[in-house]
C-alpha positions as YAML, in Angstrom:
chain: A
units: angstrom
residues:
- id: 1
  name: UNK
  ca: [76.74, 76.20, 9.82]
- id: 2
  name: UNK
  ca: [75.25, 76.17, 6.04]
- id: 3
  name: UNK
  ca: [77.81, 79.33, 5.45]
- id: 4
  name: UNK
  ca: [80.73, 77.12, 5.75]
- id: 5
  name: UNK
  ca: [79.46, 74.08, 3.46]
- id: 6
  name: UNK
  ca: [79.80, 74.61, -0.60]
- id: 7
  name: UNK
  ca: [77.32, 74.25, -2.94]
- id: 8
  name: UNK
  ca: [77.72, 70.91, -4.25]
- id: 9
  name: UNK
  ca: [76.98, 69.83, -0.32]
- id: 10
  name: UNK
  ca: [73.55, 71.50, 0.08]
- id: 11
  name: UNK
  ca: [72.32, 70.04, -3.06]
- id: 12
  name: UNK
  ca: [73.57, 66.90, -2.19]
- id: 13
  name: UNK
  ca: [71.72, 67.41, 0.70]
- id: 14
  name: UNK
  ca: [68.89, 68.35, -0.87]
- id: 15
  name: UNK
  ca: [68.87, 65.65, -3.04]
- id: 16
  name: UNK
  ca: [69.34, 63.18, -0.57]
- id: 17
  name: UNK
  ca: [66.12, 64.80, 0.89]
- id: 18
  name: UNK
  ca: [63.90, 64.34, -1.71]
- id: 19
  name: UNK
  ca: [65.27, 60.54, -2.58]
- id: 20
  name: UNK
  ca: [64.72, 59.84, 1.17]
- id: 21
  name: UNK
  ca: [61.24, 61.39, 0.82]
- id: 22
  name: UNK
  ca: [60.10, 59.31, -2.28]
- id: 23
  name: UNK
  ca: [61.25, 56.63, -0.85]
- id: 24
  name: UNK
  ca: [59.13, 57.12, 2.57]
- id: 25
  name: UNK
  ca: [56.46, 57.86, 0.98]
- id: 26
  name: UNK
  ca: [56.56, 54.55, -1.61]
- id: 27
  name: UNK
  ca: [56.66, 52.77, 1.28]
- id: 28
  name: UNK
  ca: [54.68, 53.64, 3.34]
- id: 29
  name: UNK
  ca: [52.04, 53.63, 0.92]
- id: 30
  name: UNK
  ca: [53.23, 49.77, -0.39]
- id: 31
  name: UNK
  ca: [52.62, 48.79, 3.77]
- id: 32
  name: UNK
  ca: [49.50, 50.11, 3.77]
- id: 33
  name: UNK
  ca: [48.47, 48.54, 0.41]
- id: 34
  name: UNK
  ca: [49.61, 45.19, 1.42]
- id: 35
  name: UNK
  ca: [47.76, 45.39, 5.11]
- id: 36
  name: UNK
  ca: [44.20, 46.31, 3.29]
- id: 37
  name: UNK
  ca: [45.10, 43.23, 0.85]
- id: 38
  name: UNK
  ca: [45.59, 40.59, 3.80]
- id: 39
  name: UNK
  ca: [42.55, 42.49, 5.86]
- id: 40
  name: UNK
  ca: [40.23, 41.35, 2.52]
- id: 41
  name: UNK
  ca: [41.46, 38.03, 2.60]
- id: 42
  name: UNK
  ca: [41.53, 37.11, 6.17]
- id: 43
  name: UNK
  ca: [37.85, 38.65, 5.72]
- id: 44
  name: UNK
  ca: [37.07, 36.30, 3.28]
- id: 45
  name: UNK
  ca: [38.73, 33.15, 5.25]
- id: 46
  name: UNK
  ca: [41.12, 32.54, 2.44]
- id: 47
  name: UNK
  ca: [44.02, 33.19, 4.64]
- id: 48
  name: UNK
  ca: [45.74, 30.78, 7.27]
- id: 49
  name: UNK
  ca: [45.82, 27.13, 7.45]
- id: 50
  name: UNK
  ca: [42.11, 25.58, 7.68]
- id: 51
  name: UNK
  ca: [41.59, 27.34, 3.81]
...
């Protein structure tokens, strides 16, 4: 199947690849920041509405 696609497609795919990657990984890693930030603050009792 690769045989019959040119060389400007597989490094588009490629590319596309990575980007997705980067992405996933920014993310994933933005989620994760953000839950450990509202776990602190719920800890402290600074979050929800009897502040």
């Amino acid at each position: 199947m690769m045989s019959k696609m040119g060389i400007l497609e597989i490094a588009a795919g490629g590319l596309a690849g990575a980007v997705f990657s980067f992405l996933f990984v920014i993310s994933s890693r933005l989620v994760s920041v953000v839950t450990n930030l509202l776990a602190t603050i719920s800890e402290q009792g600074q979050l929800g509405p009897n502040k």
